[in-house]
C-alpha positions in Angstrom: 70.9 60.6 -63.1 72.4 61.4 -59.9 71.1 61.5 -56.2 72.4 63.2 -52.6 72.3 60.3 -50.1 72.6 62.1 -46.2 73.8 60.4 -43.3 72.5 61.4 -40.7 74.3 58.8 -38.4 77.8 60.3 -39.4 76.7 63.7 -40.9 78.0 62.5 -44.5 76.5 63.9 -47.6 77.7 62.1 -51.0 76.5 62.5 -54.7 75.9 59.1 -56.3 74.9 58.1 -59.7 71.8 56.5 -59.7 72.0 52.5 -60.5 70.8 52.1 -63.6 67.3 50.5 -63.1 66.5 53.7 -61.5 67.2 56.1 -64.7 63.8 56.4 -65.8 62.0 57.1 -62.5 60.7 60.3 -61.2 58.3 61.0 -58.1 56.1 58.5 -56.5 57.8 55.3 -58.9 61.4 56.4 -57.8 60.3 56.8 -54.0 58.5 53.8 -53.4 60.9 51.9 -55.0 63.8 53.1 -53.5 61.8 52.2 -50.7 60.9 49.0 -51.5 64.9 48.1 -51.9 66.4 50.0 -49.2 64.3 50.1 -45.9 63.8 46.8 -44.6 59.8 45.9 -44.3 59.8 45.2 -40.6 62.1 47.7 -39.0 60.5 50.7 -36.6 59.4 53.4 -39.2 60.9 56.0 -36.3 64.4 54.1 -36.3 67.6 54.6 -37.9 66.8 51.9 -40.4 64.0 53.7 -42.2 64.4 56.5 -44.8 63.2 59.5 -46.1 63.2 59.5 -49.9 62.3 62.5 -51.3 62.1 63.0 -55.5 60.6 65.2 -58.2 58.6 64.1 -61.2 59.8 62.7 -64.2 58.2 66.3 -65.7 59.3 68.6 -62.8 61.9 71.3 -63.5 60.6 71.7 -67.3 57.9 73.7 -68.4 54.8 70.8 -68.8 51.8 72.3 -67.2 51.5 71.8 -63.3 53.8 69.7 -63.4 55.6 70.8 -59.9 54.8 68.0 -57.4 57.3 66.4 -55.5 57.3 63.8 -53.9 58.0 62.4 -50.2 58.3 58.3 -49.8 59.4 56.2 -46.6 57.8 53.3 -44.0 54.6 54.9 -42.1 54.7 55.4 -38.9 51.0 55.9 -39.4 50.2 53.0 -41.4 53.4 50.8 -40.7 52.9 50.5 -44.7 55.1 52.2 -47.7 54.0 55.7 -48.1 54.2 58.3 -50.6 52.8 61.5 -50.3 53.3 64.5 -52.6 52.8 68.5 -53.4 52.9 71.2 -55.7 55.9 73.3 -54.8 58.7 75.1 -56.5 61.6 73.0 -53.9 61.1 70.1 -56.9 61.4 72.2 -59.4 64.8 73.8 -58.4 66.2 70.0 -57.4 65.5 68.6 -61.0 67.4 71.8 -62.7 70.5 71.3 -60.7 70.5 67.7 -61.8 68.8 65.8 -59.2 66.4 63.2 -58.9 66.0 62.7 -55.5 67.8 63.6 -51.5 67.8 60.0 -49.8 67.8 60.6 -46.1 69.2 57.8 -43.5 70.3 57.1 -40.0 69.8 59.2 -37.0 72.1 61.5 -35.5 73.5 60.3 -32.1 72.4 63.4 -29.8 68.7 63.0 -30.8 67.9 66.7 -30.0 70.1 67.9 -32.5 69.0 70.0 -35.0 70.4 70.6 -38.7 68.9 71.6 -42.1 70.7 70.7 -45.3 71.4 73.2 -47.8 71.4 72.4 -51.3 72.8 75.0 -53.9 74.6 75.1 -57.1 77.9 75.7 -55.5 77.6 73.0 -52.5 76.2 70.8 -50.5 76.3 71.0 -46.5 74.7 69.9 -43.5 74.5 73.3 -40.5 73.3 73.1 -37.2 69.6 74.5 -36.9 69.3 74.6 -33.2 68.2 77.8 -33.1 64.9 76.7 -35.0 64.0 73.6 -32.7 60.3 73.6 -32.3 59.9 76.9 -34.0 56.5 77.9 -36.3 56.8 77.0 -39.9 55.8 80.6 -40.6 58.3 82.3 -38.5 60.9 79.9 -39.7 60.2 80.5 -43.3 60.7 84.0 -43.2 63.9 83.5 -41.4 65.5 81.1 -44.1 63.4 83.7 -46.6 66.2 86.4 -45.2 68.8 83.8 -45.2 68.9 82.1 -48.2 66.9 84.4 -50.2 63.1 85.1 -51.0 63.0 82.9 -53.9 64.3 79.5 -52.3 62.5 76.6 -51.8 62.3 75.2 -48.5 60.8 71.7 -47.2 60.7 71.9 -43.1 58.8 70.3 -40.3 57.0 72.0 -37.4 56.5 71.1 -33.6 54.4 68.5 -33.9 56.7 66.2 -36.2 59.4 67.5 -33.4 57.2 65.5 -30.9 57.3 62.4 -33.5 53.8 62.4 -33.5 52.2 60.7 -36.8 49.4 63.1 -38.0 52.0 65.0 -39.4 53.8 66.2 -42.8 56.5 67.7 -44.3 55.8 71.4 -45.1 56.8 73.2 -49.0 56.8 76.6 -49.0 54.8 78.3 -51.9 55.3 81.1 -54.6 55.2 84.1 -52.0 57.0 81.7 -49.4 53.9 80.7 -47.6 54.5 76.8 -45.6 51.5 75.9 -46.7 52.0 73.1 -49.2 51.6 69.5 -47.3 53.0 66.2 -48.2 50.6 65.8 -45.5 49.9 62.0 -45.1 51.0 59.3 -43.4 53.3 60.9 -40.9 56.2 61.5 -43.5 56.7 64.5 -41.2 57.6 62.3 -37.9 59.9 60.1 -40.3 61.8 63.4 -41.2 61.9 64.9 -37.6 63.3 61.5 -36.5 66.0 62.0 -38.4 67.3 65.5 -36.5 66.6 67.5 -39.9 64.5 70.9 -39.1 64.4 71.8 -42.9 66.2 71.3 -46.3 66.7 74.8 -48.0 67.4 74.5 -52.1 68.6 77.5 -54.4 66.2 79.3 -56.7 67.3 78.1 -60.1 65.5 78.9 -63.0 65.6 77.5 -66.4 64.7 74.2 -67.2 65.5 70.6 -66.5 67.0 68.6 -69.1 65.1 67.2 -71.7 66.7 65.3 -74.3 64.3 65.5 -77.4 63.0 69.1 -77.4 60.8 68.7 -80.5 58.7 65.4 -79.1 58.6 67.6 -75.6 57.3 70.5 -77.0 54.3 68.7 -78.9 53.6 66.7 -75.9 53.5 69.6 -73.7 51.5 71.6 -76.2 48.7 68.2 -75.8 48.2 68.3 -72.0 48.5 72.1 -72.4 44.9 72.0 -74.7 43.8 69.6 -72.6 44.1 70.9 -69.4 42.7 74.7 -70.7 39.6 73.3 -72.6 38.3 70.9 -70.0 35.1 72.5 -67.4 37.2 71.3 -64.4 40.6 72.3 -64.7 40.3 75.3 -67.9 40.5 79.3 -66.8 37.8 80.4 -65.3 36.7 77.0 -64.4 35.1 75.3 -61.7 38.7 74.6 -60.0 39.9 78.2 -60.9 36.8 80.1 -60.0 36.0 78.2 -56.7 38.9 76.3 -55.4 38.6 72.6 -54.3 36.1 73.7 -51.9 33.7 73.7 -55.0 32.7 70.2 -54.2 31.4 71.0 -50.6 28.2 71.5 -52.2 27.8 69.0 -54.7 28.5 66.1 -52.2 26.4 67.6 -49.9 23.7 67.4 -52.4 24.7 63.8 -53.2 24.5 63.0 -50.0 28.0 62.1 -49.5 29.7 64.7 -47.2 30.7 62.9 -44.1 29.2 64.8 -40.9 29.5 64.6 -37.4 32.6 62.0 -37.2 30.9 59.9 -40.6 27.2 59.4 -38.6 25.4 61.6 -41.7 26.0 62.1 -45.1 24.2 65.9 -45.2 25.7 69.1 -43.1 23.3 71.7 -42.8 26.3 74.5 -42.7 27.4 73.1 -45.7 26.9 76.6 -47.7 28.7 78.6 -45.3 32.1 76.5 -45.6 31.9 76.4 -49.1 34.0 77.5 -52.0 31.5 79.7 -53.1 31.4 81.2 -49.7 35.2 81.5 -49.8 34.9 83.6 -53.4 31.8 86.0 -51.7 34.4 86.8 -48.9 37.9 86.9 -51.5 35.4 88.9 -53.5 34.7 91.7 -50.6 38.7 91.7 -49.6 41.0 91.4 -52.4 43.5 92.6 -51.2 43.9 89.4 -48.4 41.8 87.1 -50.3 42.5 85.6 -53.6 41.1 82.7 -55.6 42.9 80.8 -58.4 46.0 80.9 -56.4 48.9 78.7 -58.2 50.9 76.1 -55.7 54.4 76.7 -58.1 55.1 78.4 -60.8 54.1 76.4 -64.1 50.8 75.6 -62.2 47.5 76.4 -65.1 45.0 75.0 -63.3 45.1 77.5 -59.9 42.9 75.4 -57.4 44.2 76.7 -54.8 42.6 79.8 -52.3 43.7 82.6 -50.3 40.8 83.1 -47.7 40.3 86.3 -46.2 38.7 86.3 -42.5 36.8 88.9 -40.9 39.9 90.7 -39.6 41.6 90.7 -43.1 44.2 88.4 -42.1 44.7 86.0 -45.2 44.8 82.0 -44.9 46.5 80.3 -47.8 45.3 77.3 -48.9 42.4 76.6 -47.2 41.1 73.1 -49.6 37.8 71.2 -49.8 39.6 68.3 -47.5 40.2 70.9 -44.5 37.1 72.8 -44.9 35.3 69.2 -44.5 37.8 67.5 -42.0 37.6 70.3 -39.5 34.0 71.7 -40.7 31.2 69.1 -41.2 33.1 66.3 -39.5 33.4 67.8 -36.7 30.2 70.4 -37.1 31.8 73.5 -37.4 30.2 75.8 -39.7 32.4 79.0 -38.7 34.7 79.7 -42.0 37.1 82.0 -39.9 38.1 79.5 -37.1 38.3 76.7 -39.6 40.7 78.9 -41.6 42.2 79.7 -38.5 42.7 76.2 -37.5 44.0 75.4 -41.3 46.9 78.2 -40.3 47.7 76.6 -37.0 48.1 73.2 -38.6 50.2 74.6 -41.3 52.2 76.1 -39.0 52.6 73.2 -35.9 53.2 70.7 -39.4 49.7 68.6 -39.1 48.2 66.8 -41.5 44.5 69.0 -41.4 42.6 65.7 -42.5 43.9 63.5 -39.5 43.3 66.3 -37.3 40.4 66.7 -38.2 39.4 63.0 -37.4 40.5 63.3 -34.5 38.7 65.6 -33.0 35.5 64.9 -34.5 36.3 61.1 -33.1 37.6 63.0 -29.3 34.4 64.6 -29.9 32.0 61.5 -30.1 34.0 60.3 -27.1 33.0 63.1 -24.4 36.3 65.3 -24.6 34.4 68.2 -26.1 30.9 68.9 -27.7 30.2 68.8 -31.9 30.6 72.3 -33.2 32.7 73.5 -30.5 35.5 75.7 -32.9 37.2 77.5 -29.5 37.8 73.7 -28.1 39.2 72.4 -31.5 41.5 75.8 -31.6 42.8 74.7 -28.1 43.2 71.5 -28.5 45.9 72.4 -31.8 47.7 74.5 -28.7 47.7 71.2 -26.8 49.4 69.6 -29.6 52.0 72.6 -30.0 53.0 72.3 -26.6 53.5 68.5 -26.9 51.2 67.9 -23.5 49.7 64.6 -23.2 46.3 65.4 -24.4 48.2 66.7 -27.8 50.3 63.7 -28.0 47.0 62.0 -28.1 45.2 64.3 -30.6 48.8 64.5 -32.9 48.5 60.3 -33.3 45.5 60.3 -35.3 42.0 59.2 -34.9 43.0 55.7 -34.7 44.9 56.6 -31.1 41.7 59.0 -30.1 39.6 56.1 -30.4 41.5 54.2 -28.5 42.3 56.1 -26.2 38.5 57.2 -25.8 36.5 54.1 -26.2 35.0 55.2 -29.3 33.9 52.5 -32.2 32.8 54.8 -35.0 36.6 55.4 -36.1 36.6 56.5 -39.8 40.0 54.5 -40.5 41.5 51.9 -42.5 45.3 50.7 -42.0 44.9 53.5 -39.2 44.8 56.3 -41.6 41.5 58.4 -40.8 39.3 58.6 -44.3 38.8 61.7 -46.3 35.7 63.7 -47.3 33.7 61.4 -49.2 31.3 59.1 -47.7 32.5 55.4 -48.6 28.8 54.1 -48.1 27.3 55.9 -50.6 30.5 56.0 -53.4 31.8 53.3 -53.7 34.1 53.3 -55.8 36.2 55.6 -53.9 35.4 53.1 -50.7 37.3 50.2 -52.6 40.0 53.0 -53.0 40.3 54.1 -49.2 40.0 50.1 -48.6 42.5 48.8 -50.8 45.5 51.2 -51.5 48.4 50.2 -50.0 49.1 53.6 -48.3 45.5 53.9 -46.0 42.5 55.9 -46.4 43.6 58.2 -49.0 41.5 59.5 -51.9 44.2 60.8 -54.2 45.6 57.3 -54.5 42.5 56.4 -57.0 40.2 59.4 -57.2 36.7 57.9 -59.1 34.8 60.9 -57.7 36.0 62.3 -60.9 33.4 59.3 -63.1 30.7 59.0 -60.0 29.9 62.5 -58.9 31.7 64.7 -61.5 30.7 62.8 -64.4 34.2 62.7 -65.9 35.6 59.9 -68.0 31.9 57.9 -67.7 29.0 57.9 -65.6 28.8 55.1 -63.3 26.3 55.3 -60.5 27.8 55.9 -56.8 25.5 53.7 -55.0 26.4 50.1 -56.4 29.1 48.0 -56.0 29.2 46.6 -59.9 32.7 47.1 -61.9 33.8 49.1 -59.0 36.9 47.3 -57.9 38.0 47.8 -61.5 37.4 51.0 -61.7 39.1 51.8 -58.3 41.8 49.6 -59.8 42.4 51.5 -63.0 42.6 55.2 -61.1 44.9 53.5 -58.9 47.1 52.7 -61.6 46.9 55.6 -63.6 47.4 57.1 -60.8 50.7 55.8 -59.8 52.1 57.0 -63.2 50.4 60.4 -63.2 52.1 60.6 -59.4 55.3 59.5 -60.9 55.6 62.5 -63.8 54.9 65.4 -61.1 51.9 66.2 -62.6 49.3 67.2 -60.7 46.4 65.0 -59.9 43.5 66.9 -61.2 45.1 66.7 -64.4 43.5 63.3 -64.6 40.2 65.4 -65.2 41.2 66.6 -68.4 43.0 63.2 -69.6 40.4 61.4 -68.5 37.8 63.2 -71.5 40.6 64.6 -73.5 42.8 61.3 -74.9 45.5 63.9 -76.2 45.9 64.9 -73.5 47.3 62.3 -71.4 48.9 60.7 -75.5 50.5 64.2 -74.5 52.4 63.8 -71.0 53.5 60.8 -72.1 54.8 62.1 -75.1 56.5 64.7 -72.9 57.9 61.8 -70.4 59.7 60.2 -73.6 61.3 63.3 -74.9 62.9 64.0 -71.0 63.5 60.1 -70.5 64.4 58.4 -73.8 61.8 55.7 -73.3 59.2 55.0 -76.0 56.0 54.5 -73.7 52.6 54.1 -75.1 49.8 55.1 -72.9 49.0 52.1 -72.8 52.4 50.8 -71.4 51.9 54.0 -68.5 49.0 52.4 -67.4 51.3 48.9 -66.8 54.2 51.1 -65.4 52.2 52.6 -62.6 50.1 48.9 -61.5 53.3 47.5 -61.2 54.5 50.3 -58.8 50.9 49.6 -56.7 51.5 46.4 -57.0 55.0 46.6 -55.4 53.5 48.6 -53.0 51.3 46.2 -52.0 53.8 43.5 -52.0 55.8 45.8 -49.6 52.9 45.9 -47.1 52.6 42.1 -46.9 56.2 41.9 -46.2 55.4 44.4 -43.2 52.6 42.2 -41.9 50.0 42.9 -43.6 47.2 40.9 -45.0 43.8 40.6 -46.5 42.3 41.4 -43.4 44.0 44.9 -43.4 42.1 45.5 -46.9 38.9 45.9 -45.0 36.4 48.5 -43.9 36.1 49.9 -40.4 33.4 47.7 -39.0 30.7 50.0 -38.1 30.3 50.9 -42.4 29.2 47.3 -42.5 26.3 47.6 -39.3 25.3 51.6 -39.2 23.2 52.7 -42.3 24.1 56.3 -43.4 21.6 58.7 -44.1 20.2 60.1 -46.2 20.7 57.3 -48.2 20.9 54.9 -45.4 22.8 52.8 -47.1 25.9 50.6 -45.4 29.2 48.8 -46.7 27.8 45.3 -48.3 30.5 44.8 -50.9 32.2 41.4 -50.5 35.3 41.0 -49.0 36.1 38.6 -51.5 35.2 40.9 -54.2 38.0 43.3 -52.2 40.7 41.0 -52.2 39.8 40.6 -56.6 42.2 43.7 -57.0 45.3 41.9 -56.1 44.2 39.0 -58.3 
């Protein structure tokens, strides 16, 4: 197991064995915990003493299904917590063939408007001076380094707004056809990355497949999730994630009751149907040739969740998910698919995080700057943002900053990372998840919509608080594992029904590792990573009292339901016990 560490204090690059303890890692276990030993706890997430640690799955580079995430690990700037955030790219893929397991960068460069982007091929290793890209689109740059470096490379690069250090922002993947639209979005891993004068990291097309070391175990392990994965409702061909995107949920939580509207003051949106998935397969429908559903993030992907919206004028959006369609539609009360598919391309290309954004504005929104439902103001505040002015400073720090800024209560946050589309109120179990991860509002850390709405894996019901923190704990868990093979998360739908299924990417992590896991020990390997994680956080500063809900869940009821957040904070602080 080898790694390149970068300098970005001296300009060094080096190729290091990995120490031992770190052999078996992959993804979110090897970033958080390279993390955890490396960047000290207290120090200023945008200094030189913080890192960007960026790492493939334990599966990525072989041919397990979607199984191409990679991902992204340092201190928040956002959160001032440990943060990982991950995609589905082909950049992963291509590191894990040519041997790696993870790019660990550190320092700063001395003249901080430098620019360089690190090239990684088969042949060499070498940092160049990018200047000529500072503060350019993600799009344009793409099919620059596309020309460059060939159509087929993977590319990781930041856009203007992590230029301007501003935390709402990510690190951008570029897809299959070279698109930038695949987001380690959260947590301002994107800032981090700017901080440290890189523009982009470029890595050669290599096909073939990582090395595995017992073929015959990988093959019937692969063969498990495989069945899985094309037999289950959710995640099989033609399914509801193939045939409507993510977006398929806009609906069903609307029905539930659970789609946060109008900055988290409703549960309901009355546009609901016209930003919905089904709405997005209509118009892909009418205009194949822009629009596409079942679009795959990388290649090896057999789920195809993902969308390519056509808008009125036939321009195609890629990518346009359930989370960006709710962030910068109900929350804020747009109903207009176009400009929210517009807005999703601006933020892909300026390098924002489309659920913070969102916030944001929704939160600027309550507090006077513009009215609910105004698309043309959100479209010119992203400008505002791209420029860098003051009002996008503001706008590109997240809704915690608006709020501030703005004198507005109702801010949809915990550990200053603005929630995602699923009203805490009413599901709970996802609440105890957006209160309790160590890396702030996030639902992919623990996602129990999958048992409370979807009816996978069990049944529960949303509205109470009983065996929540347990359940929140146990998707947190297997969560941490699932993050730390590459696999996608929404593989945990078919595991989840299908035991084989995850018996089988287990299976598939001892034939690449050498380990002898039970699924039973996976489940222990990834709540030690949370708990790490959380140990990381209290080393940082944090305590109980950051494990808690914004305070106007506890004293606004929600409606339809009207229900508020009455679980106990003792019963919170139970899942570190």
């Amino acid at each position: 197991m080898k790694w390149i560490r970068v300098n970005m204090s001296d300009l060094s690059i080096k190729v290091e064995e990995a120490p031992k303890k770190y052999e078996q890692m992959g993804g979110r276990w090897l970033t958080s915990s390279v993390v955890a030993d490396e960047v000290p706890a207290t120090c200023h997430p945008l200094g030189p003493l913080n890192k960007v640690v960026i790492a493939p799955g334990i599966l990525s580079g072989t041919t397990a299904p979607s199984s191409g995430r990679i991902s992204v690990g340092t201190k928040s700037p956002l959160t001032g917590g440990i943060k990982e955030a991950n995609a589905g790219a082909k950049f992963g893929q291509y590191l894990k063939r040519m041997g790696y397991s993870a790019i660990i960068i550190e320092g700063q460069p001395k003249d901080k408007e430098s620019r360089y982007l690190l090239n990684i091929s088969k042949e060499k290793l070498e940092l160049v001076d990018a200047a000529e890209y500072k503060f350019m689109g993600l799009y344009e740059l793409s099919g620059k380094l596309a020309s460059k470096y060939g159509k087929d490379a993977g590319i990781a690069s930041v856009g203007p707004a992590a230029e301007h250090l501003l935390v709402g922002t990510g690190i951008a993947f570029n897809d299959i056809e070279n698109a930038p639209a695949r987001y380690a979005g959260r947590g301002g891993v994107g800032a981090v990355f700017a901080s440290k004068g890189l523009k982009a990291i470029v890595t050669e097309a290599v096909t073939g497949q990582a090395a595995v070391l017992n073929h015959e175990l990988f093959e019937t392990g692969r063969k498990k999730l495989l069945a899985a994965l094309q037999e289950h409702a959710v995640t099989k061909p033609k399914g509801a994630l193939n045939t409507y995107g993510t977006a398929v949920l806009v609906n069903i939580l609307n029905e539930a009751g659970a789609l946060p509207t109008r900055n988290f003051s409703r549960g309901t949106f009355d546009g609901a149907k016209k930003i919905s998935g089904e709405a997005m397969a209509e118009a892909a429908a009418k205009n194949p040739k822009a629009g596409m559903m079942g679009h795959r993030c990388h290649p090896g992907c057999v789920i195809g969740c993902s969308v390519i919206y056509p808008d009125a004028q036939g321009n195609s959006h890629t990518s346009v998910e359930y989370e960006t369609l709710w962030a910068i539609g109900a929350n804020c009360e747009i109903d207009d698919l176009d400009a929210i598919a517009q807005m999703n391309s601006m933020c892909n290309d300026i390098g924002l995080d489309t659920i913070e954004f969102g916030d944001a504005v929704a939160v600027a929104m309550e507090g006077g700057l513009l009215p609910f439902g105004d698309a043309k103001g959100a479209i010119a505040l992203l400008e505002e943002v791209k420029k860098g002015s003051p009002l996008g400073k503001i706008i590109g720090s997240g809704c915690g900053t608006v709020g501030k800024v703005f004198g507005v209560r109702r801010v949809p946050a915990v550990k200053n990372q603005g929630m995602p589309a699923y009203e805490p109120r009413v599901i709970k179990g996802i609440g105890v998840t957006y209160i309790t991860t160590p890396m702030g509002a996030d639902h992919t850390a623990g996602y129990s919509i999958a048992p409370e709405i979807l009816g996978v894996g069990g049944k529960p019901d949303p509205h109470t608080n009983e065996g929540k923190v347990k359940l929140s704990k146990d998707f947190q868990a297997t969560t941490c594992f699932i993050d730390s093979t590459g696999c996608c998360v929404f593989t945990a739908f078919a595991i989840l029904d299908i035991p084989s299924g995850f018996e089988g990417m287990v299976e598939a992590c001892n034939a690449v590792t050498g380990a002898n896991w039970t699924t039973s020990e996976a489940y222990e390997i990834g709540l030690n990573v949370l708990k790490m994680e959380h140990q990381y956080n209290l080393s940082a500063g944090f305590s109980a009292n950051d494990d808690r809900p914004p305070e106007f869940m506890k004293l606004e009821p929600v409606p339809p339901h009207n229900m508020v957040w009455d679980m106990a904070d003792s019963e919170l602080d139970s899942m570190w016990k």
